[in-house]
C-alpha positions as CSV (number, residue, x, y, z in Angstrom):
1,X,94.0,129.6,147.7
2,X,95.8,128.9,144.3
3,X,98.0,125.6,144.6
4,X,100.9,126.2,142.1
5,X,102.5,129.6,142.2
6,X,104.4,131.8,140.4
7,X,107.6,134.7,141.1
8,X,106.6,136.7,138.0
9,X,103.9,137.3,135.4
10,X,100.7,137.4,137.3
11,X,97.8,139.3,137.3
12,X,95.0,139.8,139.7
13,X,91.4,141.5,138.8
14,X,88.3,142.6,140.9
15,X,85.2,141.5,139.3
16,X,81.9,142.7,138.8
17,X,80.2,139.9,141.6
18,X,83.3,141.3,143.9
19,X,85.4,138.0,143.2
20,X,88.9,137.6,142.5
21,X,90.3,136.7,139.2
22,X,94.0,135.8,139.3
23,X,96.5,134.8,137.0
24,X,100.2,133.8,137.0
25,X,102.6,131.8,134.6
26,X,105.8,129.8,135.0
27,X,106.3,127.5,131.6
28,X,102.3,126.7,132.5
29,X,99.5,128.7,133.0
30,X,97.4,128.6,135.7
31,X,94.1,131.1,136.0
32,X,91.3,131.1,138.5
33,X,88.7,132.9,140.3
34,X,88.2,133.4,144.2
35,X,84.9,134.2,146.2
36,X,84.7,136.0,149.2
37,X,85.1,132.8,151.4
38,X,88.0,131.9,149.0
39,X,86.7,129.2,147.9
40,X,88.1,128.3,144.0
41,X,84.8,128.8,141.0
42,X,86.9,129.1,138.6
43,X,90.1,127.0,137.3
44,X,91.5,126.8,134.9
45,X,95.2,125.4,133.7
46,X,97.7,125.4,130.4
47,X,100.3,123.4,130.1
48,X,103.5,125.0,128.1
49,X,102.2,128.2,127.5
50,X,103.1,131.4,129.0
51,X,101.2,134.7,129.8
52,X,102.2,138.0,131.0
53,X,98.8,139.2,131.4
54,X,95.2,138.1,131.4
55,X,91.3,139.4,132.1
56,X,87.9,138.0,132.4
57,X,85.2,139.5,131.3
58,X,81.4,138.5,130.6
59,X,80.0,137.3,127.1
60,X,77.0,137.5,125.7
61,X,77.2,136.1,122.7
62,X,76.5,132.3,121.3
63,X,78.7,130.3,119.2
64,X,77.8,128.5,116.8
65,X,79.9,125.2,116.9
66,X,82.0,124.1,119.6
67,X,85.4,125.9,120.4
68,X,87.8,123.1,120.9
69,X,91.4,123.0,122.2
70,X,93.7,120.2,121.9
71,X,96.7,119.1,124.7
72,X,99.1,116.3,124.0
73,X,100.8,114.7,126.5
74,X,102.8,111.7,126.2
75,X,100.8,109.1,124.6
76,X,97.6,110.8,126.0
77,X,95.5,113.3,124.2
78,X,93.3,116.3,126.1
79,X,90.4,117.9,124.1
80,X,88.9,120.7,125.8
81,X,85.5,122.3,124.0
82,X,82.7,124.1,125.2
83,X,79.6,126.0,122.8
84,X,80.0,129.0,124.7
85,X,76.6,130.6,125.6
86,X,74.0,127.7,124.5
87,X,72.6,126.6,127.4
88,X,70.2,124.1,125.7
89,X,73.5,121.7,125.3
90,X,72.7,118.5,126.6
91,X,76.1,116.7,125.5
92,X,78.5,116.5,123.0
93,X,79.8,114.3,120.4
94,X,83.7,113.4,119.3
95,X,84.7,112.3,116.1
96,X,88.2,111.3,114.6
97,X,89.9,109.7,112.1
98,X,93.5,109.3,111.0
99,X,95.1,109.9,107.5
100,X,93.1,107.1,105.5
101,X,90.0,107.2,107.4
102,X,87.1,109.2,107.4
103,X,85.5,110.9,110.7
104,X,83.9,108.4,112.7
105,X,82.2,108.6,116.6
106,X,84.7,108.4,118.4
107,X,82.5,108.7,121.8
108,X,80.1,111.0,123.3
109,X,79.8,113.1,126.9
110,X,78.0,115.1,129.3
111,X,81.6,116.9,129.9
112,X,83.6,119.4,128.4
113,X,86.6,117.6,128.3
114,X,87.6,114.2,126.9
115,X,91.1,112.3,127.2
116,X,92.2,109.8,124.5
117,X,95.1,107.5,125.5
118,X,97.2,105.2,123.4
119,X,96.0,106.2,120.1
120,X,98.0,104.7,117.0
121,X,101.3,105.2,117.2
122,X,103.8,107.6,114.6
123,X,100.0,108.1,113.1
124,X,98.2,111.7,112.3
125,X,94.9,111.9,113.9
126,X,92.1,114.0,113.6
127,X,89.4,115.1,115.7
128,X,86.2,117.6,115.6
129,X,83.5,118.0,118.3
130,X,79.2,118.5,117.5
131,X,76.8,119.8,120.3
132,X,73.6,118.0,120.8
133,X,70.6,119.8,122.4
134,X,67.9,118.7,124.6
135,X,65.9,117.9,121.6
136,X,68.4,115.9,119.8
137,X,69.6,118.8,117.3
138,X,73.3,118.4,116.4
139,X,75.2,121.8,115.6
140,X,77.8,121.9,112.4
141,X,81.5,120.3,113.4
142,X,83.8,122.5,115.1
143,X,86.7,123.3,113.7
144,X,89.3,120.3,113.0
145,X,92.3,119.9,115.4
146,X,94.8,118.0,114.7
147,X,98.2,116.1,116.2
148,X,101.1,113.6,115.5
149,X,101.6,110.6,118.0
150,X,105.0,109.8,118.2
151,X,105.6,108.4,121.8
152,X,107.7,105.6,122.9
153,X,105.0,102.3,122.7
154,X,107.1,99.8,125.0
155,X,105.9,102.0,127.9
156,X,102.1,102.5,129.2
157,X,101.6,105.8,131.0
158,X,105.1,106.7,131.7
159,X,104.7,110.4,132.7
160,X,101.8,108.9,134.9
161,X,99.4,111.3,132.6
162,X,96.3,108.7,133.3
163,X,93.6,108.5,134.6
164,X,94.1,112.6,134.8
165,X,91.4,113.4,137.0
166,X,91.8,113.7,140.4
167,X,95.0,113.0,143.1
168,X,95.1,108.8,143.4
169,X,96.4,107.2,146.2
170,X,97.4,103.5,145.7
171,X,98.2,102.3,142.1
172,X,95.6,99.9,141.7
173,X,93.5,102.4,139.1
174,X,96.7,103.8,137.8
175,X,97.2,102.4,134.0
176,X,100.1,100.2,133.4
177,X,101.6,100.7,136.9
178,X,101.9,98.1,139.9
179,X,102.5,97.4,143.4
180,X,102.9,93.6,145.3
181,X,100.9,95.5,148.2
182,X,98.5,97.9,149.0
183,X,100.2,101.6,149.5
184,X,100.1,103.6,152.9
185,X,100.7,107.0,150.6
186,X,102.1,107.0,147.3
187,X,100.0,107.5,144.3
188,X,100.0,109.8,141.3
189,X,98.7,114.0,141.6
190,X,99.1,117.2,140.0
191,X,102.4,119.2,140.0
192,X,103.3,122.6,138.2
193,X,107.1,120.5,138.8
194,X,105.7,118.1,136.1
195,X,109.3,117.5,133.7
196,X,106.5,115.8,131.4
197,X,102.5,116.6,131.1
198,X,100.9,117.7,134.3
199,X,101.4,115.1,136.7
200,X,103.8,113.3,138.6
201,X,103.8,110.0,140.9
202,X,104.9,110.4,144.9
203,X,106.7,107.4,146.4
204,X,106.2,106.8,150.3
205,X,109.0,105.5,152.3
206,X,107.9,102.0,153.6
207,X,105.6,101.4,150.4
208,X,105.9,98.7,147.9
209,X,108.1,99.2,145.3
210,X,106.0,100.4,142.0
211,X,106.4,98.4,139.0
212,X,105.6,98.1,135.2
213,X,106.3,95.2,132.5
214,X,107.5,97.0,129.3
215,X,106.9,95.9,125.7
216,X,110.1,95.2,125.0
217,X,111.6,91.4,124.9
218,X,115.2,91.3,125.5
219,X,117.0,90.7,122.6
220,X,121.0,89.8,122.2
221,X,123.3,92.6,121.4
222,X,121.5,95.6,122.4
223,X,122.1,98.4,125.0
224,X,118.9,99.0,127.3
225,X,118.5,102.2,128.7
226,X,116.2,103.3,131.2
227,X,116.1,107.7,131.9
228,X,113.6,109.2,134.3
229,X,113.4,112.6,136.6
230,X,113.3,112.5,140.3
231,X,113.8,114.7,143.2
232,X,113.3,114.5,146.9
233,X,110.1,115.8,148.7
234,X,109.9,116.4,152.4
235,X,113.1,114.6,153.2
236,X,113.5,111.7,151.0
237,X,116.3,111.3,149.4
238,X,117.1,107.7,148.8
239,X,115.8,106.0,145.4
240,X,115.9,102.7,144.4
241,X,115.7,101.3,140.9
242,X,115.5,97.9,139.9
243,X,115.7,96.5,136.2
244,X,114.4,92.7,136.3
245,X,112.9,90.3,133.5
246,X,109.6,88.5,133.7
247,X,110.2,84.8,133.9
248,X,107.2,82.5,135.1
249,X,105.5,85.4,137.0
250,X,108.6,85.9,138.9
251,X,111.1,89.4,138.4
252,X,114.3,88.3,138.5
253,X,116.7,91.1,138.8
254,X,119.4,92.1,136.2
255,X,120.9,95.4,137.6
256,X,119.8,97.3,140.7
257,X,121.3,101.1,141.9
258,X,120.1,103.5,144.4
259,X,120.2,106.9,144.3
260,X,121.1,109.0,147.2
261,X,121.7,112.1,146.3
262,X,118.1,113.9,145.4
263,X,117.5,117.3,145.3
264,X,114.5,119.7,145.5
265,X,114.1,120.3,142.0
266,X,114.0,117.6,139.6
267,X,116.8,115.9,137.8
268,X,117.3,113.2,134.9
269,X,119.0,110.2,136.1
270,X,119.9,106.9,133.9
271,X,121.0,102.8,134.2
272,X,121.8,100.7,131.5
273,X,122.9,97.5,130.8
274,X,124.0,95.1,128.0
275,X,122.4,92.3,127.1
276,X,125.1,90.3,126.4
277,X,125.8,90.4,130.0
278,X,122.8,89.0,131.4
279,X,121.9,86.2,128.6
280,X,119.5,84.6,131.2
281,X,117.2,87.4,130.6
282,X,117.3,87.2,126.4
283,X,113.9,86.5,125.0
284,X,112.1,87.8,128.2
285,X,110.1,90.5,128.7
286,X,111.9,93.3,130.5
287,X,110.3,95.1,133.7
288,X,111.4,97.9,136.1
289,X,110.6,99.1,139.5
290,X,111.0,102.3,141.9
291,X,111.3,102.2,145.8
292,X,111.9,104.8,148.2
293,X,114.1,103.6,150.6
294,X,114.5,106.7,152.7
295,X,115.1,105.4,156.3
296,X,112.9,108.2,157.6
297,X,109.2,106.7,157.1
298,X,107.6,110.4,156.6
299,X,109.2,111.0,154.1
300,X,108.4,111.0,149.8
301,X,110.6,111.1,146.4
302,X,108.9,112.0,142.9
303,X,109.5,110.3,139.9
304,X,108.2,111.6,136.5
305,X,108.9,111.2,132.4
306,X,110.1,107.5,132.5
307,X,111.6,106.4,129.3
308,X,112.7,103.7,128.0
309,X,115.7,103.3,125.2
310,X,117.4,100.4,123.0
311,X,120.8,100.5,121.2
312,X,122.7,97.8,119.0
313,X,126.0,97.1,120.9
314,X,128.7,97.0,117.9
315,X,132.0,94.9,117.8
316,X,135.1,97.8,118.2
317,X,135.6,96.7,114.8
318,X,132.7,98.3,113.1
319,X,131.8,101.9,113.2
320,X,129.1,102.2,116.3
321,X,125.8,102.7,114.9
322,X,124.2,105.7,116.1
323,X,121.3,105.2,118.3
324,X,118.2,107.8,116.9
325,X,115.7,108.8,119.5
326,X,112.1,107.8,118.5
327,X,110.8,110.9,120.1
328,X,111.7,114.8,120.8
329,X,112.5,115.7,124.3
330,X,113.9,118.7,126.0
331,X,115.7,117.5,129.6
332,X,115.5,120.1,132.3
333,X,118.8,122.1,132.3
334,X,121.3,120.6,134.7
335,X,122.1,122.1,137.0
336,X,119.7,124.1,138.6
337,X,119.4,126.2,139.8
338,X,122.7,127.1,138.5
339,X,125.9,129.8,139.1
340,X,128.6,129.9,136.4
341,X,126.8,127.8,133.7
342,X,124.3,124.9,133.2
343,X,124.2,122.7,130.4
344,X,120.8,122.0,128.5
345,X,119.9,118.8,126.7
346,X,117.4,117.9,124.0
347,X,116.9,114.8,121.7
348,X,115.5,115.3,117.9
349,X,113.6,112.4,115.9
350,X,114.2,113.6,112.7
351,X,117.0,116.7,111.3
352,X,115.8,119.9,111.2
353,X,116.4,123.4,111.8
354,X,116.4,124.0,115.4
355,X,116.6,127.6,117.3
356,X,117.2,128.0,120.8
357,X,117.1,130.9,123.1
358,X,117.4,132.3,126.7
359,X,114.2,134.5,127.6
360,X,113.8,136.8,130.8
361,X,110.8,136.9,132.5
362,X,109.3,139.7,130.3
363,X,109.7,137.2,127.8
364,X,112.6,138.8,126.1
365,X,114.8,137.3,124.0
366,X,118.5,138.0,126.0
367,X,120.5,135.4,124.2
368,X,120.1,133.0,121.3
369,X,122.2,130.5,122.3
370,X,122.0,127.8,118.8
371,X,120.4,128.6,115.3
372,X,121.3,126.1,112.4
373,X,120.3,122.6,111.4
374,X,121.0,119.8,113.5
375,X,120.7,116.1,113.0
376,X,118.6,113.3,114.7
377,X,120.2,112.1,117.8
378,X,120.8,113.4,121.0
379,X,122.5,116.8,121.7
380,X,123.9,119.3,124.4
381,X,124.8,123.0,124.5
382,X,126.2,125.3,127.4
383,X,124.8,128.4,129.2
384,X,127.3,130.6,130.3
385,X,124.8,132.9,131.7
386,X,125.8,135.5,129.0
387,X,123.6,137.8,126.8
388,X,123.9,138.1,123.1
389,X,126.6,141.3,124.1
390,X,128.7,139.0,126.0
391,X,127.9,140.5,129.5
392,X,126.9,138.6,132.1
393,X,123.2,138.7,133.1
394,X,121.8,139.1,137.2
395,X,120.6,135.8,139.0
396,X,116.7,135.1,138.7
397,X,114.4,133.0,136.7
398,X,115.2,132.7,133.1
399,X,113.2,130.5,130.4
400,X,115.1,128.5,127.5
401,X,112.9,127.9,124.5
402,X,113.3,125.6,121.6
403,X,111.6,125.6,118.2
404,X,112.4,122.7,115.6
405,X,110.8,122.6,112.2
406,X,111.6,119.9,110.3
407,X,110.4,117.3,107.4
408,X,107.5,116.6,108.9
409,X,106.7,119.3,112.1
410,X,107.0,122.5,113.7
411,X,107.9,122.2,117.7
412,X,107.8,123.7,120.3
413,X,108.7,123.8,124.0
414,X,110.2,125.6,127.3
415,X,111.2,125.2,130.5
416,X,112.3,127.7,133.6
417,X,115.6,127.8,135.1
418,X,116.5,129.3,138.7
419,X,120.3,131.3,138.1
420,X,122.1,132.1,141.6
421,X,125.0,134.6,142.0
């Protein structure tokens, strides 16, 4: 059976062979197609898209050059191509290049899909995909697809986006993640929950704490901030997070808090500290780590979207200098589900005119709650569970969208929202 599911939007069709093809959406997509023994031959999933309604049906036809799609996650790129209906294709090859290059091999494969991590930073980057067939013909590029890395570079991996291809267990093959000791059960999978990408990292109570060394060295002055999302899973509830600075090998600590209220949907949560008040750890590199701490062993918490932030601290005698994100975000609303009103946060990189509005589940636009131009930086804005009439709309599953276009690029993302009366 289907592993993510959906309260609305969903389709299901007989087919031809007497398989079923099924569809739903939340703020993903998720298709696939069951056989009689209901067994899954067909899977397919879209992050940050929604559908009311798709079909399958068969093709004939050949293309000519690859189709190809492009994800971006994080600091990770997906590419997803296939020449539909040549079956002489023995493999396929990738080429990219940025703004001052030209197209180059980037790599070659036997799949359909190819993931590209830690490209170059604030860069553009190019890609286009060839088919090769069994006797060594190449067919004309496929069209060129395109996308701007902007990610936050002190961090490797932080929505746990790599490798991408199966559930892990352990973090030993888990890119710039760490444990002291081997895990009993906490490792990375797949979750429609995902606040960031597709996939999110499960913590076992009694494991090692998971840990990574970021890129930043700690400099005097500055306000460090680390945000993440967590929630509980089957009972665990207790979080601890640990801020330390690499000295000789060793993590010595510079501010530790636990979290004991986690609920079942995820939420953002935040520590900081100034360095000023730990000059021990100025000029060292700065490292953080998560532990559940749940006393009930069978127990889990989920972590996802780990970011980390720096600030100047300013004397109260000077004007605070504005911190400007170095990435866009939208936070899940908060919180939610909701009654009376929930509050909804996004950060921009750059001004620009920024929209946002409240859909139903037909996809409906029932309130517009912000349409002007809005500067970098961080902001908030209020749900009072009102339509654009001023009435007050039934509990169920709502979507908030936002679209920014400004100097540079058009955005785009949502989110679902549970509202309880």
């Amino acid at each position: 059976m289907p592993d993510r599911y959906s309260g609305y939007m969903g389709t299901v069709q007989v087919l031809p062979n007497g398989n079923r093809y099924i569809d739903w959406s939340t703020n993903h997509v998720k298709t696939c197609e069951i056989n009689s023994e209901g067994e899954k031959v067909l899977d397919f999933y879209a992050y940050g898209i929604s559908t009311y309604r798709s079909y399958r049906f068969e093709w004939d036809g050949m293309m000519h050059i690859p189709y190809v799609i492009l994800e971006k996650h994080d600091n990770v790129i997906n590419l997803i191509f296939n020449k539909f209906g040549d079956q002489s294709v023995s493999h396929y090859n990738i080429y990219h290049r940025t703004e001052t290059d030209e197209f180059v091999t980037l790599d070659s494969t036997f799949n359909t899909y190819y993931q590209a991590a830690n490209l170059e930073n604030h860069t553009h980057h190019y890609f286009r995909v060839t088919a090769v067939d069994t006797n060594g013909a190449e067919s004309d590029f496929s069209e060129t697809v395109d996308v701007q890395m902007d990610y936050n570079s002190m961090l490797v991996n932080s929505s746990f986006e790599l490798p991408g291809t199966e559930k892990q267990t352990g973090f030993g093959y888990i890119p710039g993640w760490q444990t002291d000791t081997s895990c009993e059960d906490s490792g990375v999978e797949q979750s429609a929950e995902a606040t960031e990408g597709d996939w999110i990292a499960f913590l076992k109570s009694g494991d090692p704490q998971v840990w990574q060394i970021s890129d930043y060295t700690v400099q005097p002055n500055q306000t460090v901030t680390l945000s993440f999302d967590a929630r509980k899973n089957s009972q665990g509830k207790d979080l601890e997070i640990i801020l330390f600075y690499e000295e000789g090998g060793s993590h010595d600590p510079i501010v530790a808090d636990t979290i004991t209220d986690l609920t079942d949907s995820f939420h953002e949560f935040q520590m900081d500290f100034s360095t000023n008040n730990m000059p021990a750890s100025i000029n060292h590199q700065l490292g953080f780590g998560f532990r559940n701490i749940t006393s009930n062993i069978h127990s889990w918490v989920r972590i996802d979207n780990v970011n980390l932030s720096i600030s100047d601290v300013t004397s109260e005698k000077t004007h605070p200098k504005k911190s400007v994100p170095d990435m866009f975000r939208l936070s899940q609303n908060y919180p939610n589900p909701f009654n009376a009103s929930t509050e909804i946060e996004f950060q921009l990189k750059r001004e620009g005119q920024v929209t946002m509005e409240i859909l139903n589940v037909l996809g409906e636009n029932i309130h517009t709650l912000l349409n002007g131009r809005m500067e970098a930086g961080v902001h908030k804005i209020k749900w009072k569970t009102e339509n654009d009439s001023g009435e007050s709309v039934p509990s169920g599953v709502y979507v908030y969208r936002i679209q920014i276009h400004d100097s540079e690029n058009y955005i785009s993302d949502i989110k679902k929202m549970l509202l309880l009366k």
